[in-house]
N, C-alpha and C positions, 0 to 999 in steps of 0.2 A: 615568441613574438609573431611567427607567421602563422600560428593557428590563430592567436589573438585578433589579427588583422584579417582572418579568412572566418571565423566568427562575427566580426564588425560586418562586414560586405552580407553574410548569410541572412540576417536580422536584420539589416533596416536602421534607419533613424527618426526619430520625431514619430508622429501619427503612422506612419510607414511600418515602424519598429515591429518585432515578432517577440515574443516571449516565450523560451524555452521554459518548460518543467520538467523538472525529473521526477523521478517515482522509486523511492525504495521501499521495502517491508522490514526485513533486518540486518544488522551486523553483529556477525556472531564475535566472540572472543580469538578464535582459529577457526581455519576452514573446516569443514564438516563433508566426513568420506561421503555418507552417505546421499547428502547434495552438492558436490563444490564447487557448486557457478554461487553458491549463494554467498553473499555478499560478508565479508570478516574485516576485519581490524585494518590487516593490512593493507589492502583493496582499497576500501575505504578511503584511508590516509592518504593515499594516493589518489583518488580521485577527487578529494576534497583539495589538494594541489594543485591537479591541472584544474577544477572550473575555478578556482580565485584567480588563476592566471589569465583566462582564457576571457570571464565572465563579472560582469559586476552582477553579484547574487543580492537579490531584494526579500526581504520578507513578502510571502503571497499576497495577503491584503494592499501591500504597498503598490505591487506590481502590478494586481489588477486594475488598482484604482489609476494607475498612469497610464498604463495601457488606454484604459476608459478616455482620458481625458485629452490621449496622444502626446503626453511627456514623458514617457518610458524611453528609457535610455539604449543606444544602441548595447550589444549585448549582453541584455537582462534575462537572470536565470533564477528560478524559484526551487529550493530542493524539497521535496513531500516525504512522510513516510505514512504508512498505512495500517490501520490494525490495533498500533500498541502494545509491540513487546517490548518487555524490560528491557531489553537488550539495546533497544532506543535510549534507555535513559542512561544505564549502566557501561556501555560503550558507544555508541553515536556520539553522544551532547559530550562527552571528552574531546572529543576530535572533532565536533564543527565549534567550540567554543575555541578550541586549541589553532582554528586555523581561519577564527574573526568570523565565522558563515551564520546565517539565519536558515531556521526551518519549521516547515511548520509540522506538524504531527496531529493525523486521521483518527482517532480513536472511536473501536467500538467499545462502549460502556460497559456493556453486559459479562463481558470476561476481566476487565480488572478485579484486584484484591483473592487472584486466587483462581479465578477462570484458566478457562483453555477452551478455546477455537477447536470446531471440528473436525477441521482439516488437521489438526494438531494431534489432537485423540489419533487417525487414522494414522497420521505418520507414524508417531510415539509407540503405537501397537505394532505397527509392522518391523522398528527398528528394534523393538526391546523384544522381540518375540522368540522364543526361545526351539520351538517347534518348524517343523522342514513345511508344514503348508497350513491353509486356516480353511475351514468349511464355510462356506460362503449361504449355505444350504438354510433357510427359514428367513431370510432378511431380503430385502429390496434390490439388492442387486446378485439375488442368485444367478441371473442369467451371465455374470461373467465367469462360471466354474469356481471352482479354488485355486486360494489363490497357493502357488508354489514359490515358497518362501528359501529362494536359495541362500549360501553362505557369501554370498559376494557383495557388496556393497549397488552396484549394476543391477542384481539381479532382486532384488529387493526396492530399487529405487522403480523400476519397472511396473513391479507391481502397485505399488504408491500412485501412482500416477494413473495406470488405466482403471483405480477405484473412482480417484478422487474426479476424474471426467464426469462419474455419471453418479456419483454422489453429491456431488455442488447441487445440481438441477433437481434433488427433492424435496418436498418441503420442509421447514425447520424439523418438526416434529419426528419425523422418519428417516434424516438425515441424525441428529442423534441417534437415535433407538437403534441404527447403523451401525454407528460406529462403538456405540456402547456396548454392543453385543456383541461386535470383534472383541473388544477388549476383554470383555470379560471372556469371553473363549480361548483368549491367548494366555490368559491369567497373567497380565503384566502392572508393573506398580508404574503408574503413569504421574509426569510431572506437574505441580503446581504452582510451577514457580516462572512460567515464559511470558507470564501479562504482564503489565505494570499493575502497578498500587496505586491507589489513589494519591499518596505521596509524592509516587515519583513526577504523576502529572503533573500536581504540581510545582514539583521543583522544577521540572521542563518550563514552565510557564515563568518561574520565578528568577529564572537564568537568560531569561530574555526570548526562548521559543514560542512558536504559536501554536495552539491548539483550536483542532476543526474536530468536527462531527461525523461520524459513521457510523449512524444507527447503533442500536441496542445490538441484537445479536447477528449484525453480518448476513441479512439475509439479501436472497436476490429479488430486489425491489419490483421487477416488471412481473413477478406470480404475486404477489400483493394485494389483497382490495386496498381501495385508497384509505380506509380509516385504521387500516392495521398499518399502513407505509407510512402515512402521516404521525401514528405515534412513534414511529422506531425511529424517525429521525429527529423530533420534538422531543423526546425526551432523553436520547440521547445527547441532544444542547442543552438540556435543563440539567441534566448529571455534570455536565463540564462545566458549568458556567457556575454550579453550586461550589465545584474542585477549585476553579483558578480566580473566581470572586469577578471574573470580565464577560465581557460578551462576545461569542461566538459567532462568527459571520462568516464560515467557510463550511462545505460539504465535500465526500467524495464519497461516490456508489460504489457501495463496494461491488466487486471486482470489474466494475467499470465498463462493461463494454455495450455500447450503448444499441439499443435496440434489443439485447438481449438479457442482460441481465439490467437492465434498468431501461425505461420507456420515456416518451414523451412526458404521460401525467405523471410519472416523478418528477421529471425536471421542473413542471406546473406547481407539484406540490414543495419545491424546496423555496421556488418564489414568491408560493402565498407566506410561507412560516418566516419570509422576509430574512432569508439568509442575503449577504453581497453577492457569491458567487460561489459555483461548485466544479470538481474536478472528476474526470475523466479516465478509462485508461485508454481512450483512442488515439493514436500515435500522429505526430505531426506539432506548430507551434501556435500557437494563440498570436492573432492580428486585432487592432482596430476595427471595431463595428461587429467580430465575432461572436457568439452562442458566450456570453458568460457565465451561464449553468452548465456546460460543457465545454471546460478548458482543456483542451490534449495535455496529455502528458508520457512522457518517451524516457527509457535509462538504456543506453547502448550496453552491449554484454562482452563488448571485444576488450579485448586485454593490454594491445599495444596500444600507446599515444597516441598515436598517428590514426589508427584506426579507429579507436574509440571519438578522435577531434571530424573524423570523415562523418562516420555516419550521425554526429550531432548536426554538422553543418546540412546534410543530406534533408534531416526532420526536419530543421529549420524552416527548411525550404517546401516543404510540404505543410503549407499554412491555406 
């Protein structure tokens, strides 16, 4: 009750109101050594607990549009997910149908039915690799050495990490050819099963979720010309909207962060293609009269109630 009441005061009422988003990627089935802040089953359920407690959760479109019009309710909360792994359909949508919540779900096109995300290939290579280090030696990021593939879960996630810094920022083209060449260096059998199916999309859709747009293949929009940015996000609406038979009116850049991996003439270009509105990952709440091609969006990562209801209330307030 008194986080309920310290969430009402955070947010606002009427035209005043703030709108929290969340942002998740996935839920796995159990925690995962190798990552275990990432977000599982359990985790989950329980968070899906405290915000119905805390929060009356809107579908995004709904939220935006009251926001817009200043009838948004004192505290309104939108939950997002990003990407489209199965693992959305397959354990997420059990557990926000099982606990009444609306969400919307980000999909890049280009890896369902079978794809895999690049970032995916690197992990998958690094985790399934069977060898003490990988030669880094012919590819685009020799300059980080090799990479020294200890037996610890730590020491392995380490390396994952100072790849994937400076493999995001190349271009699509070379960013594969990347990772593909780890992989086959590692000689590892990599999965084709972490995207959804066109199926599943739509049964997400048919279950009552929403589905937004995120470009074709995930790239980062602000290295772009505009007629290659303009189709990755056009016809990634055109593939969803063929899947769930409706019309898509939401975006999110991928990885979000504005000025860097997405520019101003993105945000230009996602309001000529006459989306309603797009989402962000720069942290803080969405107000009245705000950037609605640039919605913040925030997931606290602390583990207590109490702590995780602080620094919700904290974003809040950072509007």
């Amino acid at each position: 009750m008194i986080n309920r009441m310290l969430m009402g005061w955070a947010s606002g009422r009427a035209h005043r109101a703030r709108l929290t988003t969340l942002i998740f990627h996935r839920v796995l089935p159990t925690p995962d050594a190798l990552f275990p802040e990432e977000m599982h089953a359990l985790r989950f359920r329980e968070l899906c607990d405290w915000l119905k407690s805390w929060f009356e959760v809107l579908p995004l479109d709904v939220a935006v549009r009251r926001l817009k019009d200043g009838s948004l309710p004192s505290r309104a909360c939108a939950i997002t997910f990003d990407d489209g792994y199965a693992d959305n359909h397959d354990v997420a949508l059990p557990i926000l149908r099982a606990a009444g919540l609306p969400a919307t779900f980000f999909v890049a096109t280009g890896f369902l039915d079978g794809g895999r995300m690049w970032n995916d290939t690197l992990i998958e290579t690094i985790r399934r690799c069977k060898r003490s280090s990988l030669n880094l030696e012919g590819t685009p990021v020799s300059g980080l050495g090799r990479l020294e593939l200890g037996p610890t879960p730590e020491s392995r996630r380490r390396e994952i990490e100072r790849v994937l810094q400076v493999v995001k920022y190349l271009d699509h083209e070379q960013r594969l050819d990347c990772v593909n060449t780890l992989a086959q260096r590692a000689e590892v059998e990599l999965p084709v099963d972490l995207m959804m199916s066109s199926a599943q999309v739509r049964a997400l859709h048919e279950q009552g979720m929403q589905i937004g747009a995120h470009t074709v293949s995930h790239p980062i929009l602000a290295g772009l010309p505009d007629e290659q940015a303009r189709a990755e996000i056009a016809e990634s609406r055109r593939v969803l909207q063929d899947i769930t038979g409706q019309a898509v009116s939401l975006f999110a850049y991928p990885n979000g962060k504005p000025g860097t991996d997405y520019s101003e003439r993105s945000t230009e270009i996602v309001r000529e293609l006459g989306f309603e509105a797009a989402v962000s990952t720069h942290w803080g709440a969405a107000k009245q009269g705000c950037d609605y091609f640039q919605i913040p969006r925030f997931t606290p990562w602390d583990r207590s109630r109490w702590r995780f209801a602080a620094r919700l209330q904290r974003n809040l307030l950072t509007a």
